[in-house]
C-alpha positions in Angstrom: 101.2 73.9 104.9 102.8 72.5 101.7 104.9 74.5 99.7 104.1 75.2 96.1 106.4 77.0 93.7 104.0 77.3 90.7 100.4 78.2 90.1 98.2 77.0 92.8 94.9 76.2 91.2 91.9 75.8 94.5 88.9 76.3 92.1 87.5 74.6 89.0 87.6 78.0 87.6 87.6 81.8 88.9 85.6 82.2 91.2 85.2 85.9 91.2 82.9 84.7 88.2 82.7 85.6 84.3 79.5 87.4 85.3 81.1 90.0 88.1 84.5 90.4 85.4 82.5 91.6 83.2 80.3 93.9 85.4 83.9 95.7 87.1 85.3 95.9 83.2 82.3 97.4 82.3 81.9 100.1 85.1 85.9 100.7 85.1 85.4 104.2 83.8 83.4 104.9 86.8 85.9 103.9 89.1 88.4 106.1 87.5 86.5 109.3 89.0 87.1 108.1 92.2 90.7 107.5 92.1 91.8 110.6 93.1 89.3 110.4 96.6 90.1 106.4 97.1 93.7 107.4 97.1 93.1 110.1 100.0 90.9 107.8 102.1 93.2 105.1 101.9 96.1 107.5 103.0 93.9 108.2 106.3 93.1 104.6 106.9 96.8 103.4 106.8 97.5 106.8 109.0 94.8 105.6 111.4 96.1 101.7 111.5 100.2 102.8 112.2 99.8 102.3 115.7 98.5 98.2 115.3 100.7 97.5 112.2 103.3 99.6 110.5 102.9 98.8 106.9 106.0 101.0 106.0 107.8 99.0 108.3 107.7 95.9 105.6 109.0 95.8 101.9 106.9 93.4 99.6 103.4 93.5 99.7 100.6 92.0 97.3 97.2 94.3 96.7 94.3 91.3 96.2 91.3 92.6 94.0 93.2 96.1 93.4 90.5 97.3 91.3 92.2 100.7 89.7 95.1 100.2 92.1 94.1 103.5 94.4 95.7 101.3 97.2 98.6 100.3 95.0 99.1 103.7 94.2 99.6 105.0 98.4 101.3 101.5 99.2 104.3 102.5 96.3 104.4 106.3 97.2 105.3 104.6 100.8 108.1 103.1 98.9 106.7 99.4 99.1 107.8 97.2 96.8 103.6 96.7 95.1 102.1 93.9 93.3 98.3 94.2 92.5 96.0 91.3 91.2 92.6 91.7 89.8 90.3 89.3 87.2 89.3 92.5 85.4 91.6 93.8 82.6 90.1 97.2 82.4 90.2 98.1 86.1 93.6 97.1 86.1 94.4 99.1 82.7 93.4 102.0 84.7 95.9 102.0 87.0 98.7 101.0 84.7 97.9 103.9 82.5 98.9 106.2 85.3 102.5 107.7 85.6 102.5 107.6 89.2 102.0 103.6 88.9 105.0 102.6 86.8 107.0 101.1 89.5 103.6 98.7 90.6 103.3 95.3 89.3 99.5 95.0 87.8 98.7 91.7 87.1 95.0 90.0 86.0 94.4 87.0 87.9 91.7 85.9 90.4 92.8 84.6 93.7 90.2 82.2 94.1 91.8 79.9 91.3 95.7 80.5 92.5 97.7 82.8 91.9 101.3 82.7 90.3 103.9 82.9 92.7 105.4 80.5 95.5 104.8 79.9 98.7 106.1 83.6 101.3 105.9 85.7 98.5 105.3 88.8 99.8 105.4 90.4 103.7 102.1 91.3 103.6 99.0 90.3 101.7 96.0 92.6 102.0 92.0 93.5 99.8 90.0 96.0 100.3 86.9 95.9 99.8 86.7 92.5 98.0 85.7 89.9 100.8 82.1 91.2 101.8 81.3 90.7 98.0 82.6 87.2 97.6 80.1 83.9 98.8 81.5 82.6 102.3 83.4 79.5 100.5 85.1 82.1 97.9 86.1 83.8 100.6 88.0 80.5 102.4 90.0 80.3 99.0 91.1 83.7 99.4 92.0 83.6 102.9 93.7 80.5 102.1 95.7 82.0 98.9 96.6 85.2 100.6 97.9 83.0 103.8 100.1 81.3 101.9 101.2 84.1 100.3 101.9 86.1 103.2 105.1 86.0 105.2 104.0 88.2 108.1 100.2 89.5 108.1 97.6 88.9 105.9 94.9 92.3 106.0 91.4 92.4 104.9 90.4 95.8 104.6 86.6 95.5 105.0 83.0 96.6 106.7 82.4 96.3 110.3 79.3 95.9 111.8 78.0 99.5 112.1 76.4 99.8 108.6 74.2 102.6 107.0 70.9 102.8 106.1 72.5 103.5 102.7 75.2 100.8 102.6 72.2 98.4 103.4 70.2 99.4 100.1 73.4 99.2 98.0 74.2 96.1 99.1 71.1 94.0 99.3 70.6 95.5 95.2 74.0 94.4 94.7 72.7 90.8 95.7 76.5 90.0 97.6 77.5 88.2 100.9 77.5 91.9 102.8 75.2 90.8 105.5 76.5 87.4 106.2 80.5 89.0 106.0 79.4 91.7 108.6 78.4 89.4 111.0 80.5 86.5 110.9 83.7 87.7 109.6 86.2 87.6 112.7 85.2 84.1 113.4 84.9 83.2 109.5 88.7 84.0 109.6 89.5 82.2 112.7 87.5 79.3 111.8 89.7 78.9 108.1 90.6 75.7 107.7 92.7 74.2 104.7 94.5 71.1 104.7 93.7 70.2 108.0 95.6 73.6 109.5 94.2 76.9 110.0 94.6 79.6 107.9 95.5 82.0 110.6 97.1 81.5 114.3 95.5 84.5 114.9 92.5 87.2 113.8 92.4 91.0 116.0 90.3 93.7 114.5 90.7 97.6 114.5 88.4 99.7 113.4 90.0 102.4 111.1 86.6 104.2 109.7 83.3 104.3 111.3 81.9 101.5 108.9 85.3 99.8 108.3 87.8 97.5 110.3 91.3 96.3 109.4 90.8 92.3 110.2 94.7 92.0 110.8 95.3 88.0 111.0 99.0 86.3 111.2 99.9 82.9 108.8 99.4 79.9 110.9 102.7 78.6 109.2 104.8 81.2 111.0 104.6 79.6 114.0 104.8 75.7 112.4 
């Protein structure tokens, strides 16, 4: 994989799109009421995970589509060294505007145009929540991005197959890739191809929740 030491630009433009940037600033005051309950759910989750991967075990890690920064939030109180992206100002002016979040690095960018730091930038790269609502080619540019990025594991915290009757409303009115991610998504990520390598040497899932699934996939250029 070649190495790049400046802004890696994969799309003509963010991809996340204009449209959904403006929908996540707009309902950013939403989100805040639910800081408090993402931050204890993502505690349980990571709990849950310890025995696969041990993310206190690492130092640097970079929080892809951090929303509020809930995640951020758990990862720094772990004493990680945190870095959250996200194309929406006001989700991200959320979490900056929080005490508890003055050591995390916020930062508005969207991963499917680049982002701004060289190549093994961080131990681990992870999202939550962010792939099922990205089209299947976004989603390549952000497994590719947070590959490169990633010195050790890359982590997409996302749906598993066992959906509700509920989840399936919300996301068929939400008009996203839910459906197509759900069913595809461990052989979407082993089948990620850029530059002529893969993306990943290797994909295992664990479920951590009984709709969710921590798809825990290693940097093909760790073994190059």
């Amino acid at each position: 994989m070649k190495q790049h030491t400046t802004f890696k630009k994969t799309a003509p433009e963010p991809s996340f799109g204009k449209k959904s940037t403006r929908l996540f600033n707009m309902i950013a005051p939403v989100y805040r009421w639910f800081y408090k309950g993402q931050k204890a759910r993502f505690r349980e989750v990571i709990n849950r995970a310890s025995a696969e991967l041990e993310l206190i075990s690492f130092h640097t890690i970079l929080d892809v589509g951090c929303g509020t920064g809930a995640l951020c939030s758990v990862l720094n109180d772990l004493g990680m060294q945190v870095t959250g992206v996200d194309p929406a100002e006001r989700m991200l002016s959320a979490g900056r505007n929080k005490a508890e979040n003055r050591n995390v690095n916020f930062l508005s960018a969207d991963v499917t145009a680049g982002l701004p730091f060289p190549d093994n930038s961080f131990d681990i790269t992870i999202a939550s929540f962010v792939a099922h609502g990205m089209k299947k080619t976004e989603r390549r540019l952000m497994y590719e991005e947070m590959s490169r990025l990633a010195k050790e594991y890359v982590v997409v915290h996302d749906y598993n197959a066992n959906r509700s009757l509920l989840t399936t409303i919300i996301e068929w009115a939400e008009g996203g890739d839910y459906f197509r991610f759900i069913r595809e998504a461990e052989n979407e990520m082993n089948a990620c191809v850029t530059e002529l390598k893969s993306c990943f040497s290797e994909v295992r899932v664990i479920n951590v929740d009984t709709r969710a699934a921590w798809y825990i996939c290693i940097p093909e250029k760790i073994h190059n």
